[in-house]
C-alpha positions as CSV (number, residue, x, y, z in Angstrom):
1,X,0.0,0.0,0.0
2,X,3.0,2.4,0.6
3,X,4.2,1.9,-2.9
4,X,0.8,4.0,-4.0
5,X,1.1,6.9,-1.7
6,X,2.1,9.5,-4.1
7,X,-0.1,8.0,-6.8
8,X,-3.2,8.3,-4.7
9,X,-1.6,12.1,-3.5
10,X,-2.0,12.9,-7.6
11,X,-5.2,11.2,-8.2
12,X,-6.9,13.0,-5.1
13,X,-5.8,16.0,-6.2
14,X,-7.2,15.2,-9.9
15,X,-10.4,13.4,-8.8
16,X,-13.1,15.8,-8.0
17,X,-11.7,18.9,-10.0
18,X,-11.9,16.2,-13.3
19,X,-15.4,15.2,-12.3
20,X,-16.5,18.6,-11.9
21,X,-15.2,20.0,-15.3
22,X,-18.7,18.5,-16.5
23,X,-20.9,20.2,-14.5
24,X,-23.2,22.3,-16.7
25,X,-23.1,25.5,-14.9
26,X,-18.8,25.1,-15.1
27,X,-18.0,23.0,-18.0
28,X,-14.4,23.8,-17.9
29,X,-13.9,20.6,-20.1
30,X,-14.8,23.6,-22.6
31,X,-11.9,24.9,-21.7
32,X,-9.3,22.1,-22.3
33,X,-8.4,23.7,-25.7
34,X,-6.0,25.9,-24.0
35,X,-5.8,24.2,-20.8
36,X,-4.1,21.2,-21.8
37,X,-1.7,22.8,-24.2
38,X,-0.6,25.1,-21.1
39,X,-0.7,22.5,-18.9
40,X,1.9,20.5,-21.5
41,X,4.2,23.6,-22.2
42,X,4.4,24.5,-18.6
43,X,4.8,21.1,-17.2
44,X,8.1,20.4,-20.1
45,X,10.0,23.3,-18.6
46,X,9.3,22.5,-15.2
47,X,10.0,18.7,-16.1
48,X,13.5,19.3,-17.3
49,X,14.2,21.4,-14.4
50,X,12.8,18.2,-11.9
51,X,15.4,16.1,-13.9
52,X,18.2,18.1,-13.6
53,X,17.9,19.0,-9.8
54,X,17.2,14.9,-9.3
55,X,20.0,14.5,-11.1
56,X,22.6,16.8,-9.0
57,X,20.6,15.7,-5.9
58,X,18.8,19.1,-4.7
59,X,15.7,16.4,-4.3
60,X,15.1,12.9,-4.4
61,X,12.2,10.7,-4.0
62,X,11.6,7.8,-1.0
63,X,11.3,4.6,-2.8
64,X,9.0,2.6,-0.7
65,X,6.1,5.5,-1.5
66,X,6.9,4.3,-5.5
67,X,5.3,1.9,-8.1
68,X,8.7,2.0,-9.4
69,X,8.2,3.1,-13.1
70,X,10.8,5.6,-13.9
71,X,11.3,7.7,-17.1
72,X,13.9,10.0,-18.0
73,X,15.2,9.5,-14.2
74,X,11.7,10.5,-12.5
75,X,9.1,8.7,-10.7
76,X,6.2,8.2,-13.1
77,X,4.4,10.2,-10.1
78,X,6.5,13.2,-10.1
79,X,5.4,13.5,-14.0
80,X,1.6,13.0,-13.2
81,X,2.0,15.8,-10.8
82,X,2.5,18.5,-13.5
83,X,-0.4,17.2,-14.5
84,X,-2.7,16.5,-12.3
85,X,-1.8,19.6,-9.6
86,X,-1.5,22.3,-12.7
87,X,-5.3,21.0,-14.1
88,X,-6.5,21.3,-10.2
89,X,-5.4,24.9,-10.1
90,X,-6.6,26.0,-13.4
91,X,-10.2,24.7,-12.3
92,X,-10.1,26.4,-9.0
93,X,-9.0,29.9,-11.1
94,X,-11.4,29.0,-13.6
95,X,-14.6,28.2,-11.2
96,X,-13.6,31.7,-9.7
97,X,-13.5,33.7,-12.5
98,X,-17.2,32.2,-13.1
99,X,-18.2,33.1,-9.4
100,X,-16.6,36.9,-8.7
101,X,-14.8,39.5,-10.7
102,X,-11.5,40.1,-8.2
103,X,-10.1,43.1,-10.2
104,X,-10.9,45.6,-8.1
105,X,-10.6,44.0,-4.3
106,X,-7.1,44.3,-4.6
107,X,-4.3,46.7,-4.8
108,X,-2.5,44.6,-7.5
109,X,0.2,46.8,-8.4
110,X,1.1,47.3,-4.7
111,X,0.7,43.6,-3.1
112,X,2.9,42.3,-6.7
113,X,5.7,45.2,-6.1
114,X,5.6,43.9,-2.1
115,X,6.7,40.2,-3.2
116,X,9.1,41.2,-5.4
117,X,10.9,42.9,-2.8
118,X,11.0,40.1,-0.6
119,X,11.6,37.5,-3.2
120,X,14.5,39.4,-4.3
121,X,15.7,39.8,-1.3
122,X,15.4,36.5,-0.3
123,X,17.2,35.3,-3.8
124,X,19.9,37.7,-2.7
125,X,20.3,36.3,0.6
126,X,20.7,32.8,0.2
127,X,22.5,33.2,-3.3
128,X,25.1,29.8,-2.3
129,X,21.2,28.0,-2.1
130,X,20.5,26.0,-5.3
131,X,17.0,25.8,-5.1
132,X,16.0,28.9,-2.9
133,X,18.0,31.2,-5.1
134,X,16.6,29.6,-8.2
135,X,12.9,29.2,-6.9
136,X,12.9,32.6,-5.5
137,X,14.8,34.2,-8.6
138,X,12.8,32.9,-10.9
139,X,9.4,33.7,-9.3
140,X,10.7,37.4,-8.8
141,X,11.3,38.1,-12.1
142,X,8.2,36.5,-12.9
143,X,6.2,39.0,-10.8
144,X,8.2,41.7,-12.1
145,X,7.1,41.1,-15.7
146,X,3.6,40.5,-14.2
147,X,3.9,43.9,-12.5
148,X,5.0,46.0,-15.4
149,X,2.1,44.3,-18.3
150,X,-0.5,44.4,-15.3
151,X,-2.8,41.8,-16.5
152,X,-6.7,42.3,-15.7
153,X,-6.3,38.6,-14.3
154,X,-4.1,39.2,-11.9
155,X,-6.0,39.7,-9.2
156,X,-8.3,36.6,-9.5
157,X,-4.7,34.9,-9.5
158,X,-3.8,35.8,-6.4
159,X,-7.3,35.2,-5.0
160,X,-6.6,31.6,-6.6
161,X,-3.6,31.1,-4.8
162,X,-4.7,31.9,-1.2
163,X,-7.8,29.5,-2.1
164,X,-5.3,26.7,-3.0
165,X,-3.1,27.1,0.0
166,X,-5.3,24.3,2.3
167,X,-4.8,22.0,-0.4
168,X,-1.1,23.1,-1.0
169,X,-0.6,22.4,2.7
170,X,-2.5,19.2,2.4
171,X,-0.4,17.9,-0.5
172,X,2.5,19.1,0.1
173,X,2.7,18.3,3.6
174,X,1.8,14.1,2.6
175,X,4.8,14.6,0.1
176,X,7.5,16.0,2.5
177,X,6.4,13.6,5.3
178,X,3.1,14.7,7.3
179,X,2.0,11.6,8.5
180,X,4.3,9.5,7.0
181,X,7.8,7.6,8.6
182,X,9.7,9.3,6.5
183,X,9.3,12.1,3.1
184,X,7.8,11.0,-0.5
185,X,10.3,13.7,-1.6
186,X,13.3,15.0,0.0
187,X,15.7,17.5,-0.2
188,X,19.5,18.3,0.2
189,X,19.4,20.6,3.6
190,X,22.4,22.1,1.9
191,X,20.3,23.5,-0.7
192,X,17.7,25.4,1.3
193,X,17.3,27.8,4.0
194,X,15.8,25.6,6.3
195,X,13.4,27.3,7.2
196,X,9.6,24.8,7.1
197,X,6.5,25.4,7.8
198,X,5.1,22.1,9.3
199,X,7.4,19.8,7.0
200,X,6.7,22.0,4.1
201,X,10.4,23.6,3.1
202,X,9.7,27.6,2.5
203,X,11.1,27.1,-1.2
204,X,7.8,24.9,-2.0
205,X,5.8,27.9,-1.5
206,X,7.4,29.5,-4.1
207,X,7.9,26.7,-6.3
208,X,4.1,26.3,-6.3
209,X,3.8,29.7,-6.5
210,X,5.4,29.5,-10.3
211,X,4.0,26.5,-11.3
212,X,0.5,27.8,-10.8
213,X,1.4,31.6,-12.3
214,X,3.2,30.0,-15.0
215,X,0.4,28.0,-15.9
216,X,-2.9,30.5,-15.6
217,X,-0.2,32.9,-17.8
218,X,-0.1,30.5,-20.3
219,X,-3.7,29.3,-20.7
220,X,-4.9,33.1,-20.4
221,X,-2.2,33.7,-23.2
222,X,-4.0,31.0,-25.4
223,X,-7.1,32.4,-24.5
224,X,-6.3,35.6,-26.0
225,X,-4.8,34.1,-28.7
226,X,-8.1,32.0,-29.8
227,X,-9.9,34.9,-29.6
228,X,-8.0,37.0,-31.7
229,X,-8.1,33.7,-34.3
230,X,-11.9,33.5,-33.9
């Protein structure tokens, strides 16, 4: 049963979002023409990043919570969860831009120019970090184009990612140990700042963080694009 844990962390994750795509007052499976093709692009880059920090040993992965299928060096889990965890955020974004127009209930310019500052600095200060620096970097200069082309969909972003931190938490905390003897996926101490909160390493946040932004970016960018084509 311990060889499934991940697998059953990605399918609960999947599970009621994917069943809910058909409801007719959401019917985000309309939807899948950009959301799988952002979903794809997003989870490549992110993919090749996994392999290569699995490679150096920034992260590894606790066997005993593994079917065992590996390809290109990962876990066939660790692929299903830029899969799974991307299309469970994109439905959560998408069900709220259905329920409430966000734009205005928050001071976008100012909360995005607030984390920048304190990604950067955090970037700055643990610069000899592999994956803090990276994470952090990354995700800062993300916000920073973000900032400057001020997108109307912003705001339901953010208000999308303080919805999905219980489930983060939840997640998240099964996959760095909550619960568990031991992690699903661990990390080199030497690579982070050490700071957690419950098991959760403080660079997940913002790894997350970036996987979720990159993601919205991308299927809103292929929103736009279809209906300029249309």
């Amino acid at each position: 049963m311990n060889s499934l844990t991940y697998l059953l962390v990605d399918l609960g994750a999947l599970i009621v979002p994917l069943l809910f795509s058909f409801h007719p007052k959401l019917r985000f499976d309309k939807q899948w023409k950009t959301a799988w093709p952002a979903i794809g692009l997003v989870g490549i880059v992110f993919l090749i990043w996994d392999v290569y920090y699995t490679k150096i040993g920034v992260w590894g992965f606790t066997a005993d919570y593994l079917l065992g299928i590996q390809i290109f060096g990962l876990p066939l889990e660790e692929i299903l969860f830029f899969i799974c965890i991307p299309y469970a955020c994109l439905f959560t974004y998408y069900c709220l831009k259905l329920m409430v127009d966000t734009y205005k209930l928050v001071p976008i310019r100012w909360v995005t120019a607030g984390l920048i500052a304190v990604l950067f600095f955090v970037s700055i200060y643990a610069s000899f970090k592999l994956y803090t620096s990276v994470t952090f970097g990354i995700l800062c200069l993300t916000l920073a184009v973000l900032w400057w082309k001020n997108p109307k969909w912003l705001a339901r972003l953010y208000t999308s990612l303080l919805v999905l931190i219980l489930p983060f938490l939840i997640v998240n905390g099964i996959l760095t140990g909550t619960g568990l003897e031991t992690q699903v996926v661990w990390y080199n101490p030497n690579e982070l700042i050490g700071f957690r909160i419950g098991t959760i390493p403080v660079e997940d946040f913002a790894y997350g963080a970036l996987l979720i932004i990159l993601n919205v970016w991308m299927m809103e960018y292929l929103n736009g694009k279809k209906k300029m084509s249309s």
